[in-house]
Biopython code that builds the backbone (N, CA, C, O; Angstrom):
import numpy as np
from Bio.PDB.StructureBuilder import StructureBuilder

atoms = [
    (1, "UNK", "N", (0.847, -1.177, 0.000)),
    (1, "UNK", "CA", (0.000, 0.000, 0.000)),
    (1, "UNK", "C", (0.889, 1.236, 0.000)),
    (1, "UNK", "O", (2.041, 1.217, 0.432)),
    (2, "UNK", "N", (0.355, 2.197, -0.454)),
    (2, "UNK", "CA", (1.023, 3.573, -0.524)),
    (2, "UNK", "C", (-0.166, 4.536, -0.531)),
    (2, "UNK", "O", (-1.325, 4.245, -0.827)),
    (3, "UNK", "N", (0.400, 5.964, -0.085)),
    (3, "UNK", "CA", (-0.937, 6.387, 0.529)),
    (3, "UNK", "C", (-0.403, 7.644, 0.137)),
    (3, "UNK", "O", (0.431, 8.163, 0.878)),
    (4, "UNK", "N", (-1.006, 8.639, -1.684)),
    (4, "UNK", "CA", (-0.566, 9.716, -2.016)),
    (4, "UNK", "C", (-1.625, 11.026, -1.261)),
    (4, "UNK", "O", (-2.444, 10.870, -0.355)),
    (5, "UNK", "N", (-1.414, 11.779, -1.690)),
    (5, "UNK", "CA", (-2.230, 12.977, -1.377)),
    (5, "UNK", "C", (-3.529, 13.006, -1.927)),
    (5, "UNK", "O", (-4.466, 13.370, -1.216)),
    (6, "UNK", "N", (-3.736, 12.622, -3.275)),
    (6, "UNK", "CA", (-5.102, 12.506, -3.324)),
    (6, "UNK", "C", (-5.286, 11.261, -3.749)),
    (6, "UNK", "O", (-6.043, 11.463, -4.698)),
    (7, "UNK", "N", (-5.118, 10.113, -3.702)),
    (7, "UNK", "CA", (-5.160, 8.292, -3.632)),
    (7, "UNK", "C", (-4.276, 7.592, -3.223)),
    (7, "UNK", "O", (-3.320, 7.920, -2.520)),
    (8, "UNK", "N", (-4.546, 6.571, -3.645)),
    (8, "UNK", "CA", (-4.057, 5.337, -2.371)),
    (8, "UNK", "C", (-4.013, 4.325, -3.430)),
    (8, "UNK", "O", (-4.929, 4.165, -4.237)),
    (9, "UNK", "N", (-2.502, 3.378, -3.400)),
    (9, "UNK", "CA", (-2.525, 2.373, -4.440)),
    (9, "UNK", "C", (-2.322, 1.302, -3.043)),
    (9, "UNK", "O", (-1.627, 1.534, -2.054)),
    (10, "UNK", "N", (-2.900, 0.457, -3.233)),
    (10, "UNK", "CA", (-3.326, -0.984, -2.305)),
    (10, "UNK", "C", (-3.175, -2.198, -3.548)),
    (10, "UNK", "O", (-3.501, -2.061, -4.727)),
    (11, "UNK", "N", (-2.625, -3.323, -2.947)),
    (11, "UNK", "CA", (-1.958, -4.268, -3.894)),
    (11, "UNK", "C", (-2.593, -5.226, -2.698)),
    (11, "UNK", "O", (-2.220, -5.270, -1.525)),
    (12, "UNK", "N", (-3.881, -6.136, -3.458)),
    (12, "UNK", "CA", (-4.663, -7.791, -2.845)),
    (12, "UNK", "C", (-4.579, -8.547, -3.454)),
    (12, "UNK", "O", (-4.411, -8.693, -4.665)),
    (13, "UNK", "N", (-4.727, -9.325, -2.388)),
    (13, "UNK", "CA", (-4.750, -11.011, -3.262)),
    (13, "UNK", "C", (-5.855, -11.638, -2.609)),
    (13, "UNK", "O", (-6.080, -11.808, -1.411)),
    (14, "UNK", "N", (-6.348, -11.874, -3.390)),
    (14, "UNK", "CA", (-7.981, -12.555, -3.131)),
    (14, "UNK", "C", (-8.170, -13.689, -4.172)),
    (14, "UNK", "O", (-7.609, -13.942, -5.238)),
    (15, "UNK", "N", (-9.240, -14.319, -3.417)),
    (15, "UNK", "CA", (-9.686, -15.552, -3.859)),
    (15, "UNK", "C", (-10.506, -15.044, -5.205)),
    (15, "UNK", "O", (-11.053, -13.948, -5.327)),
    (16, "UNK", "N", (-10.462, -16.015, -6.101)),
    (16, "UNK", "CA", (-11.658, -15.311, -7.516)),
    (16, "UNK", "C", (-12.806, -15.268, -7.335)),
    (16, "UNK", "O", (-13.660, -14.792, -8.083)),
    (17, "UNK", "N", (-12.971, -15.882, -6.078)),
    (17, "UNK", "CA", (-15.089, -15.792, -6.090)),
    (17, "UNK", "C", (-15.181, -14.585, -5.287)),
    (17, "UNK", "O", (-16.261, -14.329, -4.754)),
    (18, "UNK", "N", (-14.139, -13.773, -5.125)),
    (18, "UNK", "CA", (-14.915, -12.325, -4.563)),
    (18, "UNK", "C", (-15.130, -11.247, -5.567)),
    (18, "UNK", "O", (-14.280, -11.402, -6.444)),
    (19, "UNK", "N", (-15.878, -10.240, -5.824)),
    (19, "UNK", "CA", (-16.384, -9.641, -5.952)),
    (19, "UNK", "C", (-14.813, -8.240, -5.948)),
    (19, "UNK", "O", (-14.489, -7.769, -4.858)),
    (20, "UNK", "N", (-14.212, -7.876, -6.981)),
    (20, "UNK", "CA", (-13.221, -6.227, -6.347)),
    (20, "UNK", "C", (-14.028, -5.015, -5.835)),
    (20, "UNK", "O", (-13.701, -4.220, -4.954)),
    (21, "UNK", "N", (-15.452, -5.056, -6.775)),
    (21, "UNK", "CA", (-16.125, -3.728, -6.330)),
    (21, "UNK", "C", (-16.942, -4.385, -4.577)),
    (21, "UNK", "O", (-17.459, -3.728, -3.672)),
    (22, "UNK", "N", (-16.783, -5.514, -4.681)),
    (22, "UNK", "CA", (-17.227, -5.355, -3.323)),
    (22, "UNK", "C", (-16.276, -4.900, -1.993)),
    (22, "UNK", "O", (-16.556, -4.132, -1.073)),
    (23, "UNK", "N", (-14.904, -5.767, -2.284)),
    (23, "UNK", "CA", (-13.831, -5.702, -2.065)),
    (23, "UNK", "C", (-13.450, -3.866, -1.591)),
    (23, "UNK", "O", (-13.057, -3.587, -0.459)),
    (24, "UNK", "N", (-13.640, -2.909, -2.571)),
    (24, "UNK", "CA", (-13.662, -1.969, -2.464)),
    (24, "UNK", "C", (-14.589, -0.592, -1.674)),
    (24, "UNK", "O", (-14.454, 0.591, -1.363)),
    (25, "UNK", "N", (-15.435, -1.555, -1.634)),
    (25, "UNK", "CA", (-16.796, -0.985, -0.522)),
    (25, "UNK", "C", (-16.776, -1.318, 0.733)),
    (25, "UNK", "O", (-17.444, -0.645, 1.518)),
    (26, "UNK", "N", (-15.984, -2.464, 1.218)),
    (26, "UNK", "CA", (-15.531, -3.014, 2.604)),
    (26, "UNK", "C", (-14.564, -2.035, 3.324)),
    (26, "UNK", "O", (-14.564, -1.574, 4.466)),
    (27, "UNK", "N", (-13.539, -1.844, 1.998)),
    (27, "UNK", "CA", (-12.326, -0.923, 2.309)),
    (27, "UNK", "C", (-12.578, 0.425, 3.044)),
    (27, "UNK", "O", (-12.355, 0.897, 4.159)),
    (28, "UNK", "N", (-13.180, 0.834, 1.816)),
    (28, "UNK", "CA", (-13.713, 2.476, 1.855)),
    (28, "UNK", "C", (-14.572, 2.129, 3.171)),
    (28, "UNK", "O", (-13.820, 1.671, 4.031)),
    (29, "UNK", "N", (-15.990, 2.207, 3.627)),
    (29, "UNK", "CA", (-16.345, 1.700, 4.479)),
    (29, "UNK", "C", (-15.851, 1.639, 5.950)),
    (29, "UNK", "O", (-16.005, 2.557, 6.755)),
    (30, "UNK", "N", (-15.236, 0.446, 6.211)),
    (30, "UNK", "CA", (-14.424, 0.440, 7.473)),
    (30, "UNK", "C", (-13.310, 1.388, 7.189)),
    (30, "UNK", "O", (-13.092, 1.594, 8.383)),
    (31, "UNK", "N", (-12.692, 1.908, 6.773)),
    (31, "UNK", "CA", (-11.693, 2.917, 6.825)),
    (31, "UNK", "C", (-12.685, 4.159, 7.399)),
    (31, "UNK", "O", (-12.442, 4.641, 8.506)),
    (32, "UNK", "N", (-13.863, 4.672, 6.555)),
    (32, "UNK", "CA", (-14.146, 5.803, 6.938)),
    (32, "UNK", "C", (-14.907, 5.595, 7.991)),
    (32, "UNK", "O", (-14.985, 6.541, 8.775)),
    (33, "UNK", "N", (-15.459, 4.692, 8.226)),
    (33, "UNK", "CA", (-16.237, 4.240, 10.064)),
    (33, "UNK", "C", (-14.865, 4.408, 10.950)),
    (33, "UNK", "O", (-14.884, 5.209, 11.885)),
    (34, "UNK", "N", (-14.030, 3.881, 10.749)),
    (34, "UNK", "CA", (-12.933, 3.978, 11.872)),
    (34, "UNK", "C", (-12.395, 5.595, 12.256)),
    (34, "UNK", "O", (-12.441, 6.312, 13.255)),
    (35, "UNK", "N", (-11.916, 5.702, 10.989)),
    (35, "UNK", "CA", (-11.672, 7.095, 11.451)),
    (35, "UNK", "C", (-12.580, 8.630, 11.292)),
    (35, "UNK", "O", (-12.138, 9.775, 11.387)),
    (36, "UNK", "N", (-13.973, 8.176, 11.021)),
    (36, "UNK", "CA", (-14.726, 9.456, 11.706)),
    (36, "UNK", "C", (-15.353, 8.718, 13.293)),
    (36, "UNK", "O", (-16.119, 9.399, 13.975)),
    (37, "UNK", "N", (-15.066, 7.732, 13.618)),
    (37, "UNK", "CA", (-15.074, 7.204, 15.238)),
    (37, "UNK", "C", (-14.174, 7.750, 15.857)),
    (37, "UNK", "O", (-14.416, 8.235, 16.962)),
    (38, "UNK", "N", (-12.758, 7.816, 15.235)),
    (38, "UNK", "CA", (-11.681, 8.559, 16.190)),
    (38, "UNK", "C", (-11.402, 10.221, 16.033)),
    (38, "UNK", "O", (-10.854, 11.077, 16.727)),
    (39, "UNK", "N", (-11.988, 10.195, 14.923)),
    (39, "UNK", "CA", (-11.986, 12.042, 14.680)),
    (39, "UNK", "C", (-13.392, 12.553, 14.489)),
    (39, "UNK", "O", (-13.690, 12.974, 13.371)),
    (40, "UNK", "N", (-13.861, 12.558, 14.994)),
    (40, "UNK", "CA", (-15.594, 13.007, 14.478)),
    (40, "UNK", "C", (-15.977, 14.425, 13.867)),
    (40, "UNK", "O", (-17.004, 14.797, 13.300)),
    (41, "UNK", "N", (-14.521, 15.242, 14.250)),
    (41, "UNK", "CA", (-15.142, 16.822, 13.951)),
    (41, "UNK", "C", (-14.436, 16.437, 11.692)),
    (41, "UNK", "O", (-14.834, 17.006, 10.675)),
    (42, "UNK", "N", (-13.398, 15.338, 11.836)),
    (42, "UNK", "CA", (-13.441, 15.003, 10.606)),
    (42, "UNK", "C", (-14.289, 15.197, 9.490)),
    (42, "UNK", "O", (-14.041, 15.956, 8.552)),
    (43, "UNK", "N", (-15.382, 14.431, 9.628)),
    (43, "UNK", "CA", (-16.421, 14.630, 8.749)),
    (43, "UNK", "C", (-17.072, 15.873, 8.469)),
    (43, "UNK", "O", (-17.769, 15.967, 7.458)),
    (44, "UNK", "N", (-16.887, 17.080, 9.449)),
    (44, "UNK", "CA", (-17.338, 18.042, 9.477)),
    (44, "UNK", "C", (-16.834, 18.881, 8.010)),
    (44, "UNK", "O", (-17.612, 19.128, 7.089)),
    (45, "UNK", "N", (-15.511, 19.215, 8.020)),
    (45, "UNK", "CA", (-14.470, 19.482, 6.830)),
    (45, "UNK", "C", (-14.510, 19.248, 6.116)),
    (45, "UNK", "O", (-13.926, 19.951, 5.291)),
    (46, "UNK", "N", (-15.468, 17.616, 5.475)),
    (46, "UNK", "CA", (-15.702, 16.886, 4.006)),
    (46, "UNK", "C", (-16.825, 17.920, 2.954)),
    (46, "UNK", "O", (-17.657, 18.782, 3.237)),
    (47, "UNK", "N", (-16.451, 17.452, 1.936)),
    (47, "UNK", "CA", (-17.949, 17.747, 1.398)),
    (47, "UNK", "C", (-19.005, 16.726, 0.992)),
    (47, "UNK", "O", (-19.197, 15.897, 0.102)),
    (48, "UNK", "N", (-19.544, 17.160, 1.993)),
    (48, "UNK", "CA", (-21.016, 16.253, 2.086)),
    (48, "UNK", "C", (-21.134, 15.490, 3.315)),
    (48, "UNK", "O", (-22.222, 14.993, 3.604)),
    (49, "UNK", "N", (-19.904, 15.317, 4.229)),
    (49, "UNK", "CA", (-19.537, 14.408, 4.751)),
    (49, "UNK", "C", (-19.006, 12.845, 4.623)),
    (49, "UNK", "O", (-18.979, 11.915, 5.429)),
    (50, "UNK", "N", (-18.641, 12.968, 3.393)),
    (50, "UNK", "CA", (-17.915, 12.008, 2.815)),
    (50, "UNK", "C", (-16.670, 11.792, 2.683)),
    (50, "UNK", "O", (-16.047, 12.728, 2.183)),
    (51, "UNK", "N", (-16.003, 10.751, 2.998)),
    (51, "UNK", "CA", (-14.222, 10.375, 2.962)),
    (51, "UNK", "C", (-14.034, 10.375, 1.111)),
    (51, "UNK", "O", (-13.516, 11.134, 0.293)),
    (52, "UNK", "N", (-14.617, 9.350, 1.071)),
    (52, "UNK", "CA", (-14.075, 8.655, -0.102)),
    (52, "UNK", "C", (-15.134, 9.333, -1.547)),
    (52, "UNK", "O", (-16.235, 9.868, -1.419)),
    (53, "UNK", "N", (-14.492, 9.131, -2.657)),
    (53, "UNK", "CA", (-15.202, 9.833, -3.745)),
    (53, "UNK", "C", (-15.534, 8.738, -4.242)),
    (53, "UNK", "O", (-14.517, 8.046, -4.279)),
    (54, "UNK", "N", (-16.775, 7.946, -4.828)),
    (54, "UNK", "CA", (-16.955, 6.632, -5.059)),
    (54, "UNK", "C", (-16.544, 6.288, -5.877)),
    (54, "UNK", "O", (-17.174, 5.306, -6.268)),
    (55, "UNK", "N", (-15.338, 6.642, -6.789)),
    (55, "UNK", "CA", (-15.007, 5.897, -7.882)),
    (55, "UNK", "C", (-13.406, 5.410, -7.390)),
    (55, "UNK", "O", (-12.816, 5.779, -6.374)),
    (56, "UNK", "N", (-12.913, 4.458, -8.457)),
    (56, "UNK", "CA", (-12.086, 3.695, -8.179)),
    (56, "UNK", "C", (-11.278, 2.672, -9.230)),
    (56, "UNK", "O", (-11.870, 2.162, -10.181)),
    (57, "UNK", "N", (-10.342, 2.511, -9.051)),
    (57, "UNK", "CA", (-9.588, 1.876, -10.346)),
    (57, "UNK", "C", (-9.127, 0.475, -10.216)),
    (57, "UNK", "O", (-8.223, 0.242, -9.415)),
    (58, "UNK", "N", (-9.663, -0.512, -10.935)),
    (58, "UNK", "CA", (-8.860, -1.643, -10.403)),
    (58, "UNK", "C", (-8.063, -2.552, -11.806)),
    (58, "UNK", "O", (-8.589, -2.973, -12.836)),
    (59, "UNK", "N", (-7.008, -2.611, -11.470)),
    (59, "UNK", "CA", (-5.905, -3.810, -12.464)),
    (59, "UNK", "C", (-5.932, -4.988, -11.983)),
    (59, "UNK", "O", (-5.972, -5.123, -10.760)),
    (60, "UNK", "N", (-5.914, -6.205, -12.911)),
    (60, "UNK", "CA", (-5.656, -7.447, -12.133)),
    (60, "UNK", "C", (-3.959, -7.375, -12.718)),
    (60, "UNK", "O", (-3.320, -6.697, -13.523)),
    (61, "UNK", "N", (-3.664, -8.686, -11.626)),
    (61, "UNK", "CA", (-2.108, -8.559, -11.775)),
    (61, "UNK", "C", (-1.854, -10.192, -12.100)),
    (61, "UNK", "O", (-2.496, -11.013, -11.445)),
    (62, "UNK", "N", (-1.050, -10.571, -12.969)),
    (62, "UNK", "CA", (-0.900, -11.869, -13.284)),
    (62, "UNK", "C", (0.589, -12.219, -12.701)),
    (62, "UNK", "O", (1.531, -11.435, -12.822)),
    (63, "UNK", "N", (0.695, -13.578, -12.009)),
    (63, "UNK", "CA", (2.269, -14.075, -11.651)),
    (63, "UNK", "C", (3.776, -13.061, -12.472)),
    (63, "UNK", "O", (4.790, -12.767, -11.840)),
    (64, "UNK", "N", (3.605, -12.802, -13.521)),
    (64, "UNK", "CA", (4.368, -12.670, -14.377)),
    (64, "UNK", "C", (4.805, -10.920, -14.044)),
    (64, "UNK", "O", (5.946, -10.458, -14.024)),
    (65, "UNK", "N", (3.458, -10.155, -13.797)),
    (65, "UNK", "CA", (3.545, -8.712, -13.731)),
    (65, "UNK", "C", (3.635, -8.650, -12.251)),
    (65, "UNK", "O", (3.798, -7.465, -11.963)),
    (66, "UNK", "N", (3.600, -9.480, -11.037)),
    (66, "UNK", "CA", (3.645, -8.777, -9.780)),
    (66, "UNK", "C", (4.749, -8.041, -9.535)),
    (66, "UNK", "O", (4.494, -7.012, -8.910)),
    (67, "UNK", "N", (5.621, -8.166, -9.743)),
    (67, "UNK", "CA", (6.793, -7.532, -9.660)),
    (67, "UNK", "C", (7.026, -6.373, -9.679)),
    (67, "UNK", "O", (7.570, -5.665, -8.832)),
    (68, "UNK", "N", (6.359, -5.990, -11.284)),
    (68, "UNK", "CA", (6.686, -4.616, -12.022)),
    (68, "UNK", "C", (5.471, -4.464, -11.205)),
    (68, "UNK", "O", (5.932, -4.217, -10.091)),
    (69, "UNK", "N", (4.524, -4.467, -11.133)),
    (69, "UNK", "CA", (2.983, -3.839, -10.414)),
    (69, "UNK", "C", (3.993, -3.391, -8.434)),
    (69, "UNK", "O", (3.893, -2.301, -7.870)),
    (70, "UNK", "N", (4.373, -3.954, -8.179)),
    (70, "UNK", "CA", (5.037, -3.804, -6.855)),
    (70, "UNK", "C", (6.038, -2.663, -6.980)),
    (70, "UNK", "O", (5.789, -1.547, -6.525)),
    (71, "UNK", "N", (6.888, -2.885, -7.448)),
    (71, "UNK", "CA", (7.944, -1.860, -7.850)),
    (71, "UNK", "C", (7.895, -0.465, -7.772)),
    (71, "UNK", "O", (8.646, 0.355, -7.244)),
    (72, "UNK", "N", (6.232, -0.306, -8.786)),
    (72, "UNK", "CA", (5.326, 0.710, -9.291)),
    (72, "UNK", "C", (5.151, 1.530, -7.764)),
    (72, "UNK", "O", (5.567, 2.655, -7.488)),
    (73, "UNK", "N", (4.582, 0.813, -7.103)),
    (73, "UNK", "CA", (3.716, 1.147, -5.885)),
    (73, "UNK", "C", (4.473, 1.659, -5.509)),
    (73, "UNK", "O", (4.391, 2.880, -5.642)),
    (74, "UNK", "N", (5.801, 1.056, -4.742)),
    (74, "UNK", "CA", (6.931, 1.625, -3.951)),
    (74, "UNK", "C", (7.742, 2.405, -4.085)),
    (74, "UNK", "O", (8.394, 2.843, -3.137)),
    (75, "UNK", "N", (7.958, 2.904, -5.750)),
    (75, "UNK", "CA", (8.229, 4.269, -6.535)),
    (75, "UNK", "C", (7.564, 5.156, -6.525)),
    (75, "UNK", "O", (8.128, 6.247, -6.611)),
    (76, "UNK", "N", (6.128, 5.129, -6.421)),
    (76, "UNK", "CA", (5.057, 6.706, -5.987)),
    (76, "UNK", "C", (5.535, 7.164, -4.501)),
    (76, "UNK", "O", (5.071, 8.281, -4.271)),
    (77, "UNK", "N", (6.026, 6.852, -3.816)),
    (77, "UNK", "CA", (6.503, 7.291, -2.346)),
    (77, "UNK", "C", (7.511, 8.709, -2.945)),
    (77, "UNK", "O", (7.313, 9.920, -2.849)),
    (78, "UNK", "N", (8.641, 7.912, -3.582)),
    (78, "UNK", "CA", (9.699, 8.606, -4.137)),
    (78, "UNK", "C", (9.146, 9.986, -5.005)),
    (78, "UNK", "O", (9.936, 10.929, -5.062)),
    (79, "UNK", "N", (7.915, 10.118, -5.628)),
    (79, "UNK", "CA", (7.655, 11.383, -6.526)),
    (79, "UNK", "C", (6.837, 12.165, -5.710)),
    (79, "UNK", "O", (6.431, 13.257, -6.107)),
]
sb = StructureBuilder()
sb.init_structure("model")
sb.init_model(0)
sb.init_chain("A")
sb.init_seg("    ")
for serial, (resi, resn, name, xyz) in enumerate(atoms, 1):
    if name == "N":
        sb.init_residue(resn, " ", resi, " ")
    sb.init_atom(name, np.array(xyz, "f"), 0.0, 1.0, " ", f" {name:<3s}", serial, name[0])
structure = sb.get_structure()
């Protein structure tokens, strides 16, 4: 995971009978339950009161590309 200023690249490995957009609604979700539980005036500052903007990007990654897909991730820190 890497965590830019305005997104977040997260690298899973999941079983094929799940669902990514569900996958992605769990995320978002418990992330923003947790931390408007520990910051509550948080939500205040959003617009709308919303963390997350509902859209979202997903790549699958095959044996062959994890590597370069990893690499990737751990180079956005650096820019």
């Amino acid at each position: 995971m890497e965590v830019m200023p305005d997104h977040v690249h997260i690298l899973v490995d999941c079983k094929p009978q799940f669902y990514p957009s569900d996958m992605i609604k769990i995320i978002k979700g418990n992330t923003a339950r947790w931390l408007f539980q520990y910051y509550p005036k948080l939500k205040d500052s959003l617009w709308g009161g919303h963390l997350w903007n509902p859209s979202y990007c997903i790549v699958t990654v095959s044996d062959r590309s994890l590597a370069k897909v990893e690499e990737y991730i751990r180079s956005q820190k650096e820019r």
